[in-house]
PAPABA-22372 format. One record per residue (C-alpha): residue number from 1; residue in three letters; x negated, y negated, z negated. Coordinates in pm, 1 decimal. Layout:
<sites>
<NUM, 'Ala', <X, Y, Z>>,
...
</sites>
This chain:
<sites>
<1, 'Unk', <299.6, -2621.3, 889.6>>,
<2, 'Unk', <-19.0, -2464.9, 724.8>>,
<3, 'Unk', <-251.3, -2252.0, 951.2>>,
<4, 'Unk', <-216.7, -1944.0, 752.1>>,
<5, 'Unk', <142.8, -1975.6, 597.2>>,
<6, 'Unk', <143.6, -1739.8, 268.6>>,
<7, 'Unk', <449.8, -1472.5, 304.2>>,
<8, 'Unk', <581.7, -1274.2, 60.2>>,
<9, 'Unk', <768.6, -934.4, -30.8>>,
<10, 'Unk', <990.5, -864.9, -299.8>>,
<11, 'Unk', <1073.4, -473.1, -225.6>>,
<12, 'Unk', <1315.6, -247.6, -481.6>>,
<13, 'Unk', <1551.8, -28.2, -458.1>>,
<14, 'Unk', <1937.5, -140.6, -532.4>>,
<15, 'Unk', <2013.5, -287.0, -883.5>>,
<16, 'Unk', <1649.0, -270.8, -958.0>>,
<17, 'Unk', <1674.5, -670.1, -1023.0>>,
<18, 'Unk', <1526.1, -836.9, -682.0>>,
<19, 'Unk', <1738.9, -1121.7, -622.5>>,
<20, 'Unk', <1708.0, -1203.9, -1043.5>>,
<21, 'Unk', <1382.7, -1226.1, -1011.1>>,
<22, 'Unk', <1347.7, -1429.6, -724.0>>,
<23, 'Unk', <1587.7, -1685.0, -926.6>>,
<24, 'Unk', <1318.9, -1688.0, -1166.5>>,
<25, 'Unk', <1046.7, -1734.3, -915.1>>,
<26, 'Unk', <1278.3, -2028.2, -777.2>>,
<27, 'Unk', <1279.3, -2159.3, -1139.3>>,
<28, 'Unk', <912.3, -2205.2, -1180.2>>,
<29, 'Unk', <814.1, -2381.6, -795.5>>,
<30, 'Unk', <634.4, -2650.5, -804.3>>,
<31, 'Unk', <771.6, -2918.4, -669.1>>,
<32, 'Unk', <552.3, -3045.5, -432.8>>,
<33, 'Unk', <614.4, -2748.8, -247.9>>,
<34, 'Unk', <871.7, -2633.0, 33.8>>,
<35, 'Unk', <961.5, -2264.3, 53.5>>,
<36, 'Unk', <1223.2, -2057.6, 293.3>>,
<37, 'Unk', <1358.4, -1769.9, 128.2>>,
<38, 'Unk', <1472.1, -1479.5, 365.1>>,
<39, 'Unk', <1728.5, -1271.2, 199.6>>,
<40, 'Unk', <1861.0, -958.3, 437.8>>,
<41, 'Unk', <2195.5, -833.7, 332.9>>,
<42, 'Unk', <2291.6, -475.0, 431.3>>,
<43, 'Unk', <2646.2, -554.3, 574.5>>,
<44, 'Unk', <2803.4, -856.4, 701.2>>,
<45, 'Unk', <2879.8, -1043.1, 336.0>>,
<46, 'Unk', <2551.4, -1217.5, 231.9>>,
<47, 'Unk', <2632.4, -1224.4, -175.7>>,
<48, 'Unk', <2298.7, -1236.4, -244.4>>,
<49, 'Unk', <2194.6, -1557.9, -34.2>>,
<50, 'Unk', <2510.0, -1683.7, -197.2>>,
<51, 'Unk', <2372.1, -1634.4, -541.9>>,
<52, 'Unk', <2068.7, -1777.5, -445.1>>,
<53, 'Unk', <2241.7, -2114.9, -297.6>>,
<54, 'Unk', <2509.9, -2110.2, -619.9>>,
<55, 'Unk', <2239.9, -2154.4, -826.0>>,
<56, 'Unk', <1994.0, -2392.5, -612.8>>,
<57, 'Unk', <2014.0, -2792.3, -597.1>>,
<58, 'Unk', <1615.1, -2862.6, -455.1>>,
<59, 'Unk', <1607.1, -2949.5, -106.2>>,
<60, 'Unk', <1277.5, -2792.7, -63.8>>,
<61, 'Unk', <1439.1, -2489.8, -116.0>>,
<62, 'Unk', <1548.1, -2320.8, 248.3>>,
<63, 'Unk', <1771.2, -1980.3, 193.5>>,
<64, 'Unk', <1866.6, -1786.2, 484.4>>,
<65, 'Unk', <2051.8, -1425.8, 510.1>>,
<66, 'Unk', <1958.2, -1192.5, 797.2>>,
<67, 'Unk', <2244.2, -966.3, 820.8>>,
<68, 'Unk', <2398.4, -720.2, 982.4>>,
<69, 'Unk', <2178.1, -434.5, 885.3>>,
<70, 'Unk', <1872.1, -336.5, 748.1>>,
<71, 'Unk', <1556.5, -554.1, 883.0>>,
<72, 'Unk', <1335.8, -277.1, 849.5>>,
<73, 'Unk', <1549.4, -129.8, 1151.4>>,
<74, 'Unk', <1875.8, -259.0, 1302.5>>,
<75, 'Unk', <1823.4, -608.1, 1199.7>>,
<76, 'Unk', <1404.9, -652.2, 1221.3>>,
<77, 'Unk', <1491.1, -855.5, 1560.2>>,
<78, 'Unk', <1705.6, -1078.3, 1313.8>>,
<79, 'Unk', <1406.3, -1121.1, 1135.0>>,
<80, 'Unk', <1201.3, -1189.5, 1390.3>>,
<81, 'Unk', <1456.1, -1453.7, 1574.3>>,
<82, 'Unk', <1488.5, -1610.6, 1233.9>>,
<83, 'Unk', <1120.6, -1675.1, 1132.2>>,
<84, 'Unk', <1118.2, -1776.8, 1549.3>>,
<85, 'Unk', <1350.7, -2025.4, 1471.8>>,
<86, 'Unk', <1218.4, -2175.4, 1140.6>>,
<87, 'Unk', <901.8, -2206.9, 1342.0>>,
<88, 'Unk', <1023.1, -2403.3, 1647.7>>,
<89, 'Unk', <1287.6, -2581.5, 1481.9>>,
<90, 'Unk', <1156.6, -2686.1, 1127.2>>,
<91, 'Unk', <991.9, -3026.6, 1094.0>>,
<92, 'Unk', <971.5, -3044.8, 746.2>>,
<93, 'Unk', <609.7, -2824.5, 607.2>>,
<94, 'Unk', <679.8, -2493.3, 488.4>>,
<95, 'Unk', <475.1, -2397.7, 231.1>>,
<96, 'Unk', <576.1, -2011.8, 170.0>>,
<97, 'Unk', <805.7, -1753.1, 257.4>>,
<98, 'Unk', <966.1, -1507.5, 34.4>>,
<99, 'Unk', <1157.7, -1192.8, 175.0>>,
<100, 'Unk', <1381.5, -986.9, 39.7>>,
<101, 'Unk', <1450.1, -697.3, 203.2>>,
<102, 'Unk', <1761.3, -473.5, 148.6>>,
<103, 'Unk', <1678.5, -144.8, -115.8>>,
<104, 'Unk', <1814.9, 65.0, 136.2>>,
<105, 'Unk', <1525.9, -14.4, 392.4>>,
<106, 'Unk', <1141.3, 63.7, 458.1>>,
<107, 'Unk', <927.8, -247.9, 432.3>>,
<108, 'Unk', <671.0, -117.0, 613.8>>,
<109, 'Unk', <846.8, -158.0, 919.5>>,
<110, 'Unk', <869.1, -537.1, 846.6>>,
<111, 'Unk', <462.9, -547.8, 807.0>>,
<112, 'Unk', <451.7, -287.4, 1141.1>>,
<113, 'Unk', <649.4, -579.1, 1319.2>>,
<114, 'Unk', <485.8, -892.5, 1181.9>>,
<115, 'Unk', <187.3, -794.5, 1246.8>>,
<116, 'Unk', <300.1, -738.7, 1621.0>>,
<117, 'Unk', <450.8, -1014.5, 1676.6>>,
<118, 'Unk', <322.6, -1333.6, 1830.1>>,
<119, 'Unk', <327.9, -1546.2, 1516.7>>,
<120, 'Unk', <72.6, -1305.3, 1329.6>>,
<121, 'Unk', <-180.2, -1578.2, 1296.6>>,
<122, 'Unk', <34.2, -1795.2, 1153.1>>,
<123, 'Unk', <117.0, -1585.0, 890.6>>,
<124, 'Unk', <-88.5, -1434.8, 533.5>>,
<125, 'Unk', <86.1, -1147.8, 381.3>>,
<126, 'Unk', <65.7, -1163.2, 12.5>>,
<127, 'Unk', <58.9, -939.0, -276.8>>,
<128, 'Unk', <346.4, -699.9, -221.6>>,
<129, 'Unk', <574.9, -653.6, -504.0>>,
<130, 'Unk', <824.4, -367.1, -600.6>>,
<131, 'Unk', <1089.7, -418.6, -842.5>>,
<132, 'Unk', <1199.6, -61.4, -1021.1>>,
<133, 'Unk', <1343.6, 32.3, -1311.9>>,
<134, 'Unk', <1238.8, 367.1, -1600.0>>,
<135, 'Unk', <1554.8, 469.3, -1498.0>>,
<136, 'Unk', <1521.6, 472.3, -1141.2>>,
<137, 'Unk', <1125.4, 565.6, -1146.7>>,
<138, 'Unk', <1181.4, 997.1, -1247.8>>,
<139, 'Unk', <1007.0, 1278.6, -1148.9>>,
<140, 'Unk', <1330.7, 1436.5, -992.5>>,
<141, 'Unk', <1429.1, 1094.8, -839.4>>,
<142, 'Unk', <1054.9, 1050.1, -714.4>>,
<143, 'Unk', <1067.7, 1405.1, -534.1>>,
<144, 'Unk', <1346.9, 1356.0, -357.2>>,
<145, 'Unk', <1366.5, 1017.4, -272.6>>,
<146, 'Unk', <1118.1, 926.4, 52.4>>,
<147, 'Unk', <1213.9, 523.9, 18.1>>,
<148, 'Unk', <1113.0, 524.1, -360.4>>,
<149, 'Unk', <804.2, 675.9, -255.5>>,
<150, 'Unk', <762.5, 421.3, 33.2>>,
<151, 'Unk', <870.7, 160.1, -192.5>>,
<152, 'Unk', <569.8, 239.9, -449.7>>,
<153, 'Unk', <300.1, 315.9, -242.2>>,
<154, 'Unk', <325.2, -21.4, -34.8>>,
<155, 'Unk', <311.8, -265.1, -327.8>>,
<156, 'Unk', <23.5, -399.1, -432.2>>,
<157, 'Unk', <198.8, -535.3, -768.4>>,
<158, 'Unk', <468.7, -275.4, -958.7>>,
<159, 'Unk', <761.5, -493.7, -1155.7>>,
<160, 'Unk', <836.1, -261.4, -1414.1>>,
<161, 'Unk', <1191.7, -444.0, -1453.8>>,
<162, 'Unk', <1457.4, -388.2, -1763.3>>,
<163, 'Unk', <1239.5, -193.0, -2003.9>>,
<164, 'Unk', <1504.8, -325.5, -2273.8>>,
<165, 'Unk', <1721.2, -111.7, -2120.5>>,
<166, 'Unk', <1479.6, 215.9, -2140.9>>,
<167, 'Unk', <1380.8, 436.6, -2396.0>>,
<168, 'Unk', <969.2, 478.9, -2458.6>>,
<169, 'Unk', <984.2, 890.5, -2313.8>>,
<170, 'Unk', <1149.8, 686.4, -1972.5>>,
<171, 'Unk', <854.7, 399.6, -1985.7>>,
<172, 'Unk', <611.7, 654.4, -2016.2>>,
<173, 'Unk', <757.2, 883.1, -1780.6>>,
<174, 'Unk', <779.1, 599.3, -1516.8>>,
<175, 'Unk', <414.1, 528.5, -1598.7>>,
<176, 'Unk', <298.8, 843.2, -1563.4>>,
<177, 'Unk', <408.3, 875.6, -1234.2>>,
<178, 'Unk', <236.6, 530.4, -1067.2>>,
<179, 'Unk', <-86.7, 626.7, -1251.1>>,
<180, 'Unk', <-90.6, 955.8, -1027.8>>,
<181, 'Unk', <3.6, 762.2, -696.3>>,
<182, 'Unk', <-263.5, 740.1, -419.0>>,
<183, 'Unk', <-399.1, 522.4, -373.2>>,
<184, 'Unk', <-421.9, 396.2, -745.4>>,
<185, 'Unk', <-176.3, 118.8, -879.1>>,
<186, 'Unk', <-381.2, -112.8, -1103.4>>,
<187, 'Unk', <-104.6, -404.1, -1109.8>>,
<188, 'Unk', <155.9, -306.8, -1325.0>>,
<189, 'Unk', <364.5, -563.8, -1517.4>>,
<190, 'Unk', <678.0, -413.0, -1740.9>>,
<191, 'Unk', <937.6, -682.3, -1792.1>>,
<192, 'Unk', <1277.3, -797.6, -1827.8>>,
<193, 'Unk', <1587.1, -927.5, -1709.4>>,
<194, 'Unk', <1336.1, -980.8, -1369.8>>,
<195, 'Unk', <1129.6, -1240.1, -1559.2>>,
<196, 'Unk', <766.6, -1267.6, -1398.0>>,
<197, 'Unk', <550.5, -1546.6, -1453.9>>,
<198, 'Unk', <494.0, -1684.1, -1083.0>>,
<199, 'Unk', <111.2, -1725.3, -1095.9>>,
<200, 'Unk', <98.7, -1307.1, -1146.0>>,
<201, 'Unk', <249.1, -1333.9, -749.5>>,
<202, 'Unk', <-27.0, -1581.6, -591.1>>,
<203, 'Unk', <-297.0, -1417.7, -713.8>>,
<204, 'Unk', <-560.0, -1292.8, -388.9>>,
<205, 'Unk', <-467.6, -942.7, -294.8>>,
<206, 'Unk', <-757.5, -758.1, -418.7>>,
<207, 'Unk', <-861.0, -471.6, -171.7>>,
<208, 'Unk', <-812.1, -157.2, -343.3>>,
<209, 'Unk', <-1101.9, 54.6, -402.8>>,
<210, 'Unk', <-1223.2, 381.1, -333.2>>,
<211, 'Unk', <-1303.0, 612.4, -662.2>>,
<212, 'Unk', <-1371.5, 911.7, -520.4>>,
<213, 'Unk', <-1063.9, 1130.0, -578.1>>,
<214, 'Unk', <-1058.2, 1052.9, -940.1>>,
<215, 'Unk', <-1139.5, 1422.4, -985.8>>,
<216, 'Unk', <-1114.1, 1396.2, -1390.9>>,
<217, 'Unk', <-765.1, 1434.8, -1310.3>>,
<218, 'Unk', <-732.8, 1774.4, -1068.2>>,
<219, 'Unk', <-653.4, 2114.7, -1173.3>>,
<220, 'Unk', <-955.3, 2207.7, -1073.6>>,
<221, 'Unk', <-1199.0, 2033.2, -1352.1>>,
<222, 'Unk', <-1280.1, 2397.3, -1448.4>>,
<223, 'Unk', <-1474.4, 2471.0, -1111.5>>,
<224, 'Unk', <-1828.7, 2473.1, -1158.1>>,
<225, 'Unk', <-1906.3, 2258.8, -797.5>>,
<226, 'Unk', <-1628.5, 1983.8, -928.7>>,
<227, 'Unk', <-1762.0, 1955.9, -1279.0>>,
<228, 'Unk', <-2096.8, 1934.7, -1173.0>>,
<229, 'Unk', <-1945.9, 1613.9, -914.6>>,
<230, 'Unk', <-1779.5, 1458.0, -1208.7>>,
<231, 'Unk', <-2116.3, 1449.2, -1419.2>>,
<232, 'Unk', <-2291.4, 1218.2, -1120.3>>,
<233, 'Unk', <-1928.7, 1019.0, -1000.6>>,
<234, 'Unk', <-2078.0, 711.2, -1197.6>>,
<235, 'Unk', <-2419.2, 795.4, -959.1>>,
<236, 'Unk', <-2192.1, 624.1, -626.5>>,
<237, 'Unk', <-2400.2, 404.3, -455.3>>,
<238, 'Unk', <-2309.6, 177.9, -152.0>>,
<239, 'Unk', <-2409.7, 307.7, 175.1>>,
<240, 'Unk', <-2424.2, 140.8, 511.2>>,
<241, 'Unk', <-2203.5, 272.3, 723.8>>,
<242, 'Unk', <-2264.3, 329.4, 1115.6>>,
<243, 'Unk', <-1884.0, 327.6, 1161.3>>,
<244, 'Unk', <-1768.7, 13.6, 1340.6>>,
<245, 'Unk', <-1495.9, -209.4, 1114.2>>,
<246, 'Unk', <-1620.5, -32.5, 763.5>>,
<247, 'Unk', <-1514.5, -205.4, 467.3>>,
<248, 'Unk', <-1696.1, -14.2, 212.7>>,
<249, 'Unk', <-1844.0, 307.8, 210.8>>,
<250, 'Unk', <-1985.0, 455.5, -106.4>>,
<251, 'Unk', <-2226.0, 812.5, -123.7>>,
<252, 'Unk', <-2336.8, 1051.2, -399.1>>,
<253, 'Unk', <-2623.9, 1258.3, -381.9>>,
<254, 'Unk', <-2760.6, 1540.6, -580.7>>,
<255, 'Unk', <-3091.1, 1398.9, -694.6>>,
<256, 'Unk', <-3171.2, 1679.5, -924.8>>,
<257, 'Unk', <-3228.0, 1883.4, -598.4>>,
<258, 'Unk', <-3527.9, 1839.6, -335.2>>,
<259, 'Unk', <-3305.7, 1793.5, -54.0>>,
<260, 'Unk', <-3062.1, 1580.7, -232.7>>,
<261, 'Unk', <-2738.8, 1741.5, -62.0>>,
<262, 'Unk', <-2426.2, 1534.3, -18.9>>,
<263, 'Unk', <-2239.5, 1546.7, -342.9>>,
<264, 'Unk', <-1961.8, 1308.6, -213.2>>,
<265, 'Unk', <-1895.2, 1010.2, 38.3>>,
<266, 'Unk', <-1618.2, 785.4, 73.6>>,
<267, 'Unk', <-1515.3, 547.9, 317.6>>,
<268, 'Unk', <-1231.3, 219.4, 383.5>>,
<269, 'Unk', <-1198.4, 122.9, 707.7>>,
<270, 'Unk', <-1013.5, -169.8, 875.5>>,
<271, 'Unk', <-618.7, -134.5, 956.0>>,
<272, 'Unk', <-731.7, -199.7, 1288.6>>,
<273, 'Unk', <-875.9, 166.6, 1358.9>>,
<274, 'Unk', <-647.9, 390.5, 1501.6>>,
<275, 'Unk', <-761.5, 757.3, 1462.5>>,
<276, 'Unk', <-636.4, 1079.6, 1685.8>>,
<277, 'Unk', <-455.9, 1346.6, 1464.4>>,
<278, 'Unk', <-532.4, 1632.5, 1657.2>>,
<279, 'Unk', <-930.4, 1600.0, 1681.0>>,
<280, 'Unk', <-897.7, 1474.3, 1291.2>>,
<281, 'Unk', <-748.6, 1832.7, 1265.1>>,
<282, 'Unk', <-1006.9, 1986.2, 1473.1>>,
<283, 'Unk', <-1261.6, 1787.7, 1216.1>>,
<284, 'Unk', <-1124.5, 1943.1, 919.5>>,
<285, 'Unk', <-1135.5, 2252.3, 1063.4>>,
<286, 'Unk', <-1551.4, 2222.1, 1092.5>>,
<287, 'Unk', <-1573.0, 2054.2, 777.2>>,
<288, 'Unk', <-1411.3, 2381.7, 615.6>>,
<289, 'Unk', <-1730.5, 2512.5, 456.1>>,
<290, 'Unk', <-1851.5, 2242.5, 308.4>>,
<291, 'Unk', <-1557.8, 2065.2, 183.7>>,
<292, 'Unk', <-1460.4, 2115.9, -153.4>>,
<293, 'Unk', <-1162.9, 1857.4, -158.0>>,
<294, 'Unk', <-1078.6, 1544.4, 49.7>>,
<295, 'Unk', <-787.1, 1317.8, 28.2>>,
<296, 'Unk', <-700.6, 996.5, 270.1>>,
<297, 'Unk', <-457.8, 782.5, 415.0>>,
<298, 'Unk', <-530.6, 758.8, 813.8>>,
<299, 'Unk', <-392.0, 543.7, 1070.2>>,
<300, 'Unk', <-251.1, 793.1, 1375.5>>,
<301, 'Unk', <-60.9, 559.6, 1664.5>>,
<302, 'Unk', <210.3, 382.2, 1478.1>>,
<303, 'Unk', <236.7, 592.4, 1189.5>>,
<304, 'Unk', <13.4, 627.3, 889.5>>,
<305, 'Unk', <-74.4, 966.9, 768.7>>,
<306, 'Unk', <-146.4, 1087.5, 393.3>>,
<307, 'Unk', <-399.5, 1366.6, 430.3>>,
<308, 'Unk', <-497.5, 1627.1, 164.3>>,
<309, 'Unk', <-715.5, 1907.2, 179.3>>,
<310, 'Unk', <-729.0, 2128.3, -118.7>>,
<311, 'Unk', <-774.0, 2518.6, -168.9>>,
<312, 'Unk', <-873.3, 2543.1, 206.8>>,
<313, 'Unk', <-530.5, 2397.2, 336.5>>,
<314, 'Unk', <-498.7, 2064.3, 558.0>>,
<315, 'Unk', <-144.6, 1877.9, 542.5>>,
<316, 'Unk', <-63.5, 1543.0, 715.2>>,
<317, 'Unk', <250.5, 1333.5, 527.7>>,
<318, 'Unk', <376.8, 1032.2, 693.1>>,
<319, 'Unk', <330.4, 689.4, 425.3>>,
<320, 'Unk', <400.8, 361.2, 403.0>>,
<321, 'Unk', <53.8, 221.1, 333.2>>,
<322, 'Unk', <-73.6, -70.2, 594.1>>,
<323, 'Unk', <-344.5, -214.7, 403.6>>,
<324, 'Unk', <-618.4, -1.1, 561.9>>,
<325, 'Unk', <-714.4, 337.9, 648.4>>,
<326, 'Unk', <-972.3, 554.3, 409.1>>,
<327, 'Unk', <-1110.4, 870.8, 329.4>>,
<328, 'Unk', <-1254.7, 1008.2, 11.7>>,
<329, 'Unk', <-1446.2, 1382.5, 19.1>>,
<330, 'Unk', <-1629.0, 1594.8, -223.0>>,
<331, 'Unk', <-1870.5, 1881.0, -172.2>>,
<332, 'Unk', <-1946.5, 2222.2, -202.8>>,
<333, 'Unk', <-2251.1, 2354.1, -348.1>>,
<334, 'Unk', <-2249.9, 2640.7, -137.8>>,
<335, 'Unk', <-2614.0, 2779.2, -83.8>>,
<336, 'Unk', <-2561.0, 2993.1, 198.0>>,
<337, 'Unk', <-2436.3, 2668.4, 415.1>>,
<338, 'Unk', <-2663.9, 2429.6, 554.9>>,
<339, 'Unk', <-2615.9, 2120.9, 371.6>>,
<340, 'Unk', <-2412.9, 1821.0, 534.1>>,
<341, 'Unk', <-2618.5, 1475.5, 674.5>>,
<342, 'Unk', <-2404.0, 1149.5, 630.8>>,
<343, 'Unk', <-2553.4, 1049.0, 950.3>>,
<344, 'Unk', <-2392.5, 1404.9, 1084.6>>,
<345, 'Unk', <-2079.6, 1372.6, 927.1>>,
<346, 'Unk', <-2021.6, 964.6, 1037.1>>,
<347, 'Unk', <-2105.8, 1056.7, 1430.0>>,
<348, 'Unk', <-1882.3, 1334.6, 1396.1>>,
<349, 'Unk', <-1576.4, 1083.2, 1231.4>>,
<350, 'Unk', <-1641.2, 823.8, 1472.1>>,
<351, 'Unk', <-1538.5, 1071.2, 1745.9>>,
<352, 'Unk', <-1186.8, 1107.8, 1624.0>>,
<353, 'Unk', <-1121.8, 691.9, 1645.1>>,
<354, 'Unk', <-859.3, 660.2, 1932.0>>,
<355, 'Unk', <-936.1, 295.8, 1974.1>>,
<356, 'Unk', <-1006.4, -52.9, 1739.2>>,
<357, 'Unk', <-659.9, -208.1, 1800.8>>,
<358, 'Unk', <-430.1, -302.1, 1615.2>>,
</sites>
């Protein structure tokens, strides 16, 4: 078996076209390779693993069902037992894995417990993908529907699936809502019947970038301090953070000034970094004058937190994202406060990381 064995999820909700598409995928392996497909069936009747076998000859193909329940949750030791099992009992090379979850579940409790368990190294997550339809992806739906959201915001690649189906006004509806997720989602592909050319799947998965808050598109763009950080957002330079496990860190300063006050400062840390809510709270709270908005994603304990701060108000939202934790501020120009140091504001971060586990 390879060292770092590439793994793959297919995420969607129900009737969104997962299980076509991975008959597709299947279609277009090549043939020197060996791959295990993982399908996880809701109930006790694996149709979908039966599909899959119906319509599959190779014997480099390996399809398994975890059922029972959901392996996000009831089932995940199924998962576990079963990738256990491939492990110690396989002697043929595998050279991928595909999972399917159910469209019921949350995937990110699959990533929460491979990356836990004691086969971690042997395993590469890939570029996630989520199968949804124009008809499934609407504002109402969106709103009310925490597993959509989930869905969305964990993928790195969005499968824009049976556009021959939709109208434009639902395409561009569905569009218009991934171009507002956060963080951004630069890897859409609209498509039908499930049909994805399988190269689009093995690309590297590119670490998203930090643009800080994209603040061309806020209600705000009237506001004198945010139009004035709009004019110099192409002025981001790298900086060098202090902060242990920094991925990239990025800085705007007002050079028309003599002190050069911070404009803006951004930051993507490692998923490793676990940070504590309540002195993140307590940092907000000291921030206050000088922050004119600030939006991140935040690794608290187990759970990952979306945080916004806008009009003076802090809110925490639980979200699927594992790829890595980051922060994004702008601001004020306020002349009666003393302007903020990076330095400053980096010491006073660090001291709200819990620890550097993962």
């Amino acid at each position: 078996m390879n060292s770092t064995l590439p793994v793959h999820l297919i995420t969607g909700l129900l009737g969104s076209g997962k299980t076509t598409c991975l008959k597709h995928l299947i279609q277009q392996k090549p043939v020197n390779e060996n791959w295990v497909i993982l399908i996880n069936e809701f109930g006790e009747i694996d149709i979908d693993a039966s599909q899959l076998v119906s319509n599959t000859t190779s014997n480099t193909i390996d399809i398994h069902a975890v059922s029972g329940g959901c392996i996000c949750c009831t089932a995940q030791l199924g998962l576990v037992n079963t990738l256990n099992k491939l492990f110690r009992q396989t002697t043929t090379k595998i050279d991928r894995i595909w999972i399917e979850p159910t469209g019921l579940g949350h995937p990110a409790k699959i990533i929460d417990a491979l990356q836990k368990s004691p086969f971690l190294r042997a395993l590469s997550l890939q570029k996630i993908s989520c199968i949804i339809t124009p008809q499934q992806l609407t504002p109402q739906r969106w709103q009310k529907s925490k597993v959509m959201r989930d869905l969305v915001t964990l993928a790195d690649t969005i499968i824009l699936n049976k556009t021959d189906l939709s109208n434009d006004f639902e395409i561009t509806q569905a569009l218009n809502i991934l171009k507002h997720c956060y963080p951004e989602k630069p890897d859409i592909i609209a498509t039908q019947f499930g049909e994805i050319p399988l190269d689009n799947l093995l690309e590297k998965r590119v670490e998203r970038g930090i643009n800080i808050l994209s603040i061309q598109n806020t209600h705000q763009a009237e506001n004198e301090d945010l139009t004035h950080n709009k004019q110099i957002a192409s002025q981001q330079t790298p900086y060098e953070s202090a902060i242990p496990k920094t991925r990239q860190c990025y800085i705007s300063l007002d050079n028309s000034a003599d002190i050069k006050p911070l404009l803006s400062m951004g930051w993507i840390w490692s998923n490793e970094i676990q940070f504590n809510r309540v002195k993140l709270k307590a940092l907000f709270e000291k921030l206050a004058p000088h922050l004119l908005r600030a939006k991140g994603i935040m690794k608290t304990g187990n759970e990952w937190q979306l945080i916004n701060w806008s009009d003076g108000i802090l809110s925490f939202e639980e979200i699927a994202w594992r790829q890595d934790s980051r922060l994004e501020c702008l601001f004020t120009h306020n002349k009666t406060v003393e302007t903020i140091h990076p330095t400053k504001l980096e010491e006073e971060i660090q001291s709200t990381i819990h620890s550097y586990n993962s």
